[in-house]
C-alpha positions in Angstrom: 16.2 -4.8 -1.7 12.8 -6.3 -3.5 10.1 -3.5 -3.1 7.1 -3.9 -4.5 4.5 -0.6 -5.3 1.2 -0.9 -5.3 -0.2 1.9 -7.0 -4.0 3.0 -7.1 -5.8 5.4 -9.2 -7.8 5.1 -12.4 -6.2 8.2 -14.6 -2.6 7.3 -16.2 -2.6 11.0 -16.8 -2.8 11.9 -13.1 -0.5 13.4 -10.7 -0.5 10.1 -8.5 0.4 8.4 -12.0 3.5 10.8 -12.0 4.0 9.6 -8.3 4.3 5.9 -8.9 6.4 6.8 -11.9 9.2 8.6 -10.0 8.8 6.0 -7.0 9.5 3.2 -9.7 12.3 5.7 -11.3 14.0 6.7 -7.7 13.8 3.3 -6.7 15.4 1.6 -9.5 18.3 4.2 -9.8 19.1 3.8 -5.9 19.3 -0.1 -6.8 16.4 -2.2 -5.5 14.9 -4.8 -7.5 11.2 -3.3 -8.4 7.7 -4.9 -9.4 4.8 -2.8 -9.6 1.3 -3.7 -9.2 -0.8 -1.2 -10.8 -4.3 -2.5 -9.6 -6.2 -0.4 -12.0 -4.4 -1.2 -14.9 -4.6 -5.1 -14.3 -7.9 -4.9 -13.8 -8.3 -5.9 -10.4 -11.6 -6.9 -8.9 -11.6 -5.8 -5.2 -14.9 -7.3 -4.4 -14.6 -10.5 -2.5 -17.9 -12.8 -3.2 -19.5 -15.0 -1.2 -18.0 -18.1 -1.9 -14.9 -16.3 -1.9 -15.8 -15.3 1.7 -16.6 -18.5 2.7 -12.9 -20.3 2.0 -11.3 -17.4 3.4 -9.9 -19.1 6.4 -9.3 -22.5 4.5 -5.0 -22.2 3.6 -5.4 -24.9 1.0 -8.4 -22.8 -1.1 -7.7 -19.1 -0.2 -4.9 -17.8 -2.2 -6.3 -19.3 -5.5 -8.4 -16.5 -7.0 -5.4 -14.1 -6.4 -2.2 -15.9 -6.4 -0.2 -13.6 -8.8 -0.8 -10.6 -6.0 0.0 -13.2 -3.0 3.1 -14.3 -5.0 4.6 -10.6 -5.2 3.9 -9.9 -1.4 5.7 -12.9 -0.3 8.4 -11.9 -2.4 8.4 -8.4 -1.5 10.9 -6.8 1.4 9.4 -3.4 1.3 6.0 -2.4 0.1 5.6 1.2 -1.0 1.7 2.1 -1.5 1.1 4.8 -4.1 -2.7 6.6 -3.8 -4.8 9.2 -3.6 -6.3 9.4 0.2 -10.3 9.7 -0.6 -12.6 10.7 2.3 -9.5 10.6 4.5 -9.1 6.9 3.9 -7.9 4.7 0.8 -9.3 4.2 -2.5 -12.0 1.4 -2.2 -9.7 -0.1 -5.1 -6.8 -0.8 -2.8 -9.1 -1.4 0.4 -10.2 -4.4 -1.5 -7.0 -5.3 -2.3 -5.8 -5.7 1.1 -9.2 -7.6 2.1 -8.2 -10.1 -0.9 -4.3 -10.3 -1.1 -3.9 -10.4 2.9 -5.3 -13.4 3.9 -4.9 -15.6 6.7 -2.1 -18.3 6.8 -0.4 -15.7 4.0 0.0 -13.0 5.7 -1.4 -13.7 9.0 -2.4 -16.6 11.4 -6.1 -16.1 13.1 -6.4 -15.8 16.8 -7.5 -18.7 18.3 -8.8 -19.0 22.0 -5.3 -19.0 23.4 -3.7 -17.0 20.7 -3.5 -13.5 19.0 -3.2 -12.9 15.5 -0.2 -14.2 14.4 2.5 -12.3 11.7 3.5 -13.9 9.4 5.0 -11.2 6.6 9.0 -10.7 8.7 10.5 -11.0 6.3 8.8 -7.1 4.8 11.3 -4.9 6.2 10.1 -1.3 5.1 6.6 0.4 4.2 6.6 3.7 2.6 2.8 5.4 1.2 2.7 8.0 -1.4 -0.4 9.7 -1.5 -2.3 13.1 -1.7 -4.8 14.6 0.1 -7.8 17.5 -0.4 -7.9 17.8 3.6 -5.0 19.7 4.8 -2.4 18.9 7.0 -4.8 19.6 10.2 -8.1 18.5 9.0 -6.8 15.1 8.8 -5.3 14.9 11.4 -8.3 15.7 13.3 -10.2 13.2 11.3 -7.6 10.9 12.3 -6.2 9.7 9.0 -7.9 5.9 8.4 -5.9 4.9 5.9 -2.6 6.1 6.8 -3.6 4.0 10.4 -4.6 0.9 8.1 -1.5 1.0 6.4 1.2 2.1 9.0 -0.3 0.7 12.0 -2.4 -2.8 10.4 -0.4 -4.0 7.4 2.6 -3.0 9.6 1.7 -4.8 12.5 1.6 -8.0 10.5 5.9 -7.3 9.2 8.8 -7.6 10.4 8.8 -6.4 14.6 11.3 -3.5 13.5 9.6 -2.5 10.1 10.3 0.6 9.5 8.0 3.1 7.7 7.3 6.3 6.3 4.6 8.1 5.1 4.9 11.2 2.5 1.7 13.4 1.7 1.1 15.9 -0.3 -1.9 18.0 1.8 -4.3 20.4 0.3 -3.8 18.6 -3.3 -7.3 20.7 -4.5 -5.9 24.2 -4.1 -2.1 22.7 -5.2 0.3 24.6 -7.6 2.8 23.4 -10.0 5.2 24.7 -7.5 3.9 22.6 -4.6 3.5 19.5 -6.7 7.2 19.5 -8.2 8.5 20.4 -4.6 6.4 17.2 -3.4 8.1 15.3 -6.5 11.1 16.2 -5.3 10.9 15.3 -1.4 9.4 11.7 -2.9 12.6 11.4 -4.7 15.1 12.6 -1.7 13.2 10.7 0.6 12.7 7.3 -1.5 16.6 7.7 -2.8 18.0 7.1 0.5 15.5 4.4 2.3 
């Protein structure tokens, strides 16, 4: 399968760093075909401008200032998101992302009068996040968990009808231990090693 990661946090030396490299590693050895976008690293600008804004909906304009990013997507089966969950949401790096890369008549077709939004990303099969989070497991939950929702429920909703997903988190990351972090390494690599 292609999967694509797209990872998200500014420290090459952190934890999530060691995430994205065991997703890449897990993935590899079970056999997919892997790219990785590594957001931070590539230097990607997540603000949209305003005349960026204002070709948004045109199909022959949009794509252009990211077309490397919509390439990968539409060449993508699975997506696996690699982050650390900030104020119960995502990174304002890979929020941006979406709002750039997902675009209409890419990824999506806009409602019209007589029509809903429109998928147009079947042929993404799987979704898998990797993140951390301070909040434990309960706290987010009563928070309600943003960007696992914009993730599992929005980008999903514009895949495949049966997309599968999955969603592994690593709760109360500020008071972790080594222990808890390789056991979380670990379940990554059991969990990614047979999806």
């Amino acid at each position: 399968m292609r999967v694509l990661v797209i990872f998200c946090h500014p420290a090459s030396d952190s934890f999530s760093a060691s995430l994205c490299r065991t997703v890449m590693e897990t993935l590899r050895a079970a056999g997919h075909e892997t790219r990785l976008t590594d957001l931070y690293a590539r230097g990607f600008d997540p603000v949209m401008q305003e005349g960026e804004w204002r070709r948004y909906a045109d199909p022959a304009v949009n794509r252009d200032p990211v077309a490397e990013h919509v390439d990968d997507i539409l060449w993508a089966e699975a997506l696996v998101f690699v982050y650390p969950t900030w104020w119960y949401g995502l990174p304002a790096m890979l929020k941006g992302y979406l709002d750039r890369v997902w675009i209409p008549h890419v990824t999506f077709d806009i409602p019209t009068e007589t029509t809903g939004t429109r998928p147009r990303m079947q042929h993404i099969r799987k979704i898998a996040v990797v993140t951390t989070c301070g909040a434990s497991w309960l706290i987010s939950k009563i928070i309600g968990e943003p960007g696992r929702k914009t993730v599992l429920r929005g980008i999903r909703a514009l895949c495949h009808p049966r997309c599968r997903v999955r969603y592994l988190a690593h709760y109360k990351m500020d008071t972790s231990t080594d222990d808890s972090r390789r056991r979380y390494l670990e379940k990554v690599k059991r969990k990614l090693a047979r999806w």
